[in-house]
C-alpha positions as CSV (number, residue, x, y, z in Angstrom):
1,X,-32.3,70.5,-190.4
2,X,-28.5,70.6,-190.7
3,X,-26.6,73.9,-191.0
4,X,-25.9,73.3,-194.4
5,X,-29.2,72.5,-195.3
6,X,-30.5,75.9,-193.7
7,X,-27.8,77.4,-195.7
8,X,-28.8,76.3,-198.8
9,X,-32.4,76.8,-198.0
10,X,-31.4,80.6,-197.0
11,X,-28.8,80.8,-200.8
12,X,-31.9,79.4,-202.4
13,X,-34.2,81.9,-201.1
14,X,-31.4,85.0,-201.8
15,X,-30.7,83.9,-205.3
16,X,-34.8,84.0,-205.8
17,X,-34.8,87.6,-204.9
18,X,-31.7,88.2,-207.1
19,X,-33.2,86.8,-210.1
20,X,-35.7,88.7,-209.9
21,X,-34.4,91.8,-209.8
22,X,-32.6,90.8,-212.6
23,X,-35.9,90.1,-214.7
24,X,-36.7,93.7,-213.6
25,X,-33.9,95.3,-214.7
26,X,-34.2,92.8,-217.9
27,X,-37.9,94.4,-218.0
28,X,-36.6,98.2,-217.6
29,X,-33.1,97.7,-220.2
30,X,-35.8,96.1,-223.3
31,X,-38.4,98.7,-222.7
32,X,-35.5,101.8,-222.6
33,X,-35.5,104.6,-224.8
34,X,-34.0,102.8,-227.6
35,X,-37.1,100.6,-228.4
36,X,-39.6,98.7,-226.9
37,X,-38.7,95.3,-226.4
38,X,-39.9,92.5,-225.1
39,X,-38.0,90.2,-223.1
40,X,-37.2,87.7,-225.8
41,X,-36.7,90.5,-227.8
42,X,-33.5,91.3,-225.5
43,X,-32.4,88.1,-225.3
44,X,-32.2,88.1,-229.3
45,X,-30.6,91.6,-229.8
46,X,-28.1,90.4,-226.6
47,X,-27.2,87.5,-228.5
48,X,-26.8,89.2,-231.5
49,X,-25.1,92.4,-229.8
50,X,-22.3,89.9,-228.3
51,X,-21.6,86.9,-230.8
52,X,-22.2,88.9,-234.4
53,X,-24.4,87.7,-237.2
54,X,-26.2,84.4,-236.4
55,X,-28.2,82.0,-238.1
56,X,-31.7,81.3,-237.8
57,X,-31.4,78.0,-236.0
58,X,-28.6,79.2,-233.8
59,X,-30.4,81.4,-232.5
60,X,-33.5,79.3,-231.8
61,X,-31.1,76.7,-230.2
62,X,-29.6,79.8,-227.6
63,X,-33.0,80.8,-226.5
64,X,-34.4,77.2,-226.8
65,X,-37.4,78.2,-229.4
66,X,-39.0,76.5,-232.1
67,X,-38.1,77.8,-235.3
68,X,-41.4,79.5,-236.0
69,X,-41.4,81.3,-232.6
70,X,-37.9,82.9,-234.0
71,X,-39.5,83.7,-237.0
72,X,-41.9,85.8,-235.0
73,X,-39.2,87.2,-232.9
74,X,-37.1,88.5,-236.1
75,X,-39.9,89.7,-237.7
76,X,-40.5,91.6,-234.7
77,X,-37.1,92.7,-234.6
78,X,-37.3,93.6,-238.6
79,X,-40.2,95.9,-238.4
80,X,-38.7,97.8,-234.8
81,X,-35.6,98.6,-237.7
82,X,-33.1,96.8,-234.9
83,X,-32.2,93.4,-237.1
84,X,-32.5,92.0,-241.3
85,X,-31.9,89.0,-242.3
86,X,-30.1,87.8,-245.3
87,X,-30.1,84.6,-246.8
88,X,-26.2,82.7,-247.7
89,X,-25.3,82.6,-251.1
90,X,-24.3,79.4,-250.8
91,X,-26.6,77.9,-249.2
92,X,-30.1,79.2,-249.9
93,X,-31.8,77.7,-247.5
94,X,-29.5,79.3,-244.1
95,X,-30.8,82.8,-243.2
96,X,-28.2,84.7,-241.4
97,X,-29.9,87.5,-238.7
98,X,-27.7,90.5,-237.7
99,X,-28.3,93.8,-236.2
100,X,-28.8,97.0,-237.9
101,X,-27.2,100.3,-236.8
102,X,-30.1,101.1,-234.7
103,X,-30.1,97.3,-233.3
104,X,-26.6,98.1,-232.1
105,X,-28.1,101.5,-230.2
106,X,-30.2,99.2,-228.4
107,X,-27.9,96.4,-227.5
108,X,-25.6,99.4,-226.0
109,X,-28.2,101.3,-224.3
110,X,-29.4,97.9,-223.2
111,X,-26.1,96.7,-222.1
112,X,-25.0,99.9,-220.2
113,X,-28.1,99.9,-218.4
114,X,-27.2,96.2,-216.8
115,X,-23.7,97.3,-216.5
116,X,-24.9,100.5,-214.4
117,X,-26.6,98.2,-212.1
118,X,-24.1,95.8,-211.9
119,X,-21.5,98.4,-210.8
120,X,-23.9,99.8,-208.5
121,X,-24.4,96.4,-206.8
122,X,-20.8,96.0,-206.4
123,X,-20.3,99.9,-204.6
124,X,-21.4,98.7,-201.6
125,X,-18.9,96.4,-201.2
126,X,-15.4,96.9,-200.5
127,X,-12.8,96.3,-203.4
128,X,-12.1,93.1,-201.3
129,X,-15.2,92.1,-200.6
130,X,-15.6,92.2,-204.3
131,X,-13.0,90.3,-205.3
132,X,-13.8,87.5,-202.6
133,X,-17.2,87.5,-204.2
134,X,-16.1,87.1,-207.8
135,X,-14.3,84.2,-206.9
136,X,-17.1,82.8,-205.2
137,X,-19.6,83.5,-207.6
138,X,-17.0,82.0,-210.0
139,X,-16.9,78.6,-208.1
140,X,-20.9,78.4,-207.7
141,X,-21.3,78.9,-211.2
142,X,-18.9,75.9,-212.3
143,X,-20.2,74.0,-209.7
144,X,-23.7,74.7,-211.4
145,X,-22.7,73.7,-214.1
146,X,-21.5,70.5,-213.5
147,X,-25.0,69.9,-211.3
148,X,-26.9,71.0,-214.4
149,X,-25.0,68.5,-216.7
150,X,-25.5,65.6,-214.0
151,X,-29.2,66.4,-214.3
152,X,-29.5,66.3,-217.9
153,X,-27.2,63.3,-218.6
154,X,-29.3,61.8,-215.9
155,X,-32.5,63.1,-217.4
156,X,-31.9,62.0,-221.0
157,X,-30.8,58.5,-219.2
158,X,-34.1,57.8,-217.1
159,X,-36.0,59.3,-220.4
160,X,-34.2,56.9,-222.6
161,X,-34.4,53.8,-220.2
162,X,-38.6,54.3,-220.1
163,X,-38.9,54.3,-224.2
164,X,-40.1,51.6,-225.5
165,X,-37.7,48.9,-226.9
C-alpha cells in the first residue's frame, strides 16, 4: 500500500468519524428546545431558514424525496406551528412552503447550536492553523465536487448505455 493510499484510507476513516458527529449534533440541534424535530425535519426548516419561501417540488428535489414523502414532512412541519403553505395565485396548482415566526425560532436555535460547535471545533486550533484549514477544506470540497459530477455523468452514461435500444 502506497503512502498516499494509507493516507486516504486514514482521511476516509477521519471524515467517517466527523460525519458522524455531525449527525449527532444534527440529532441534538432538531430535538432542541424549540421543537422536536426529526432529522428531515431540520433539513426542511434549514432549507427554508436559508433560501426563503420554497415550492413544494423544490424542496423535494434539495432533499431528494418523492413528493408524497414532502407532503408528510410539511404536514409535519404544519401541525409543530414551524411552516404553512400557501398555494400561487397564479398558478393553482404550485404550493409555496415558508416558515412561520416560530419556524424561524427554530432554524435560529437550530442554527446557533451548529454554529456553537463549529466555533468550538475551530478553538483548538490556532488562528493559522484555521486559516490553513479553511483553505484546505475549501480545495477538498471542489475537488469533491468535480469527483461527484465524474461519477454521475459516468453513472447516467453506463445506465443509459445498458437500456434497451
Amino acid at each position: 500500500m502506497s503512502g498516499l493510499d494509507e493516507r486516504a484510507n486514514d482521511f476516509g476513516l477521519i471524515v467517517r468519524d466527523i460525519l458522524k458527529q455531525f449527525m449527532q449534533l444534527h440529532d441534538a440541534a432538531a430535538c432542541g428546545p424549540q421543537a422536536n424535530l426529526g432529522h428531515q425535519d431540520l433539513r426542511v426548516v434549514e432549507y427554508l431558514g436559508e433560501a426563503g419561501a420554497q415550492m413544494m417540488r423544490s424542496l423535494a428535489e434539495h432533499l431528494g424525496v418523492a413528493d408524497n414523502s414532502m407532503t408528510k414532512l410539511v404536514d409535519n412541519l404544519e401541525h409543530q406551528g414551524l411552516a404553512h403553505r400557501t398555494r400561487s395565485e397564479i398558478d393553482r396548482r404550485v404550493i409555496h412552503v415558508e416558515l412561520t415566526e416560530e419556524g424561524k425560532k427554530a432554524y435560529a436555535t437550530a442554527s446557533y447550536a451548529k454554529f456553537l460547535f463549529h466555533r468550538a471545533l475551530l478553538s483548538v486550533l490556532t488562528v493559522d492553523e484555521q486559516e490553513i484549514m479553511l483553505v484546505l477544506f475549501r480545495k477538498i470540497a471542489r475537488e469533491g465536487w468535480k469527483q461527484v459530477e465524474m461519477l454521475s455523468t459516468s453513472t447516467s452514461s453506463s445506465a443509459n448505455a445498458d437500456a434497451p435500444s
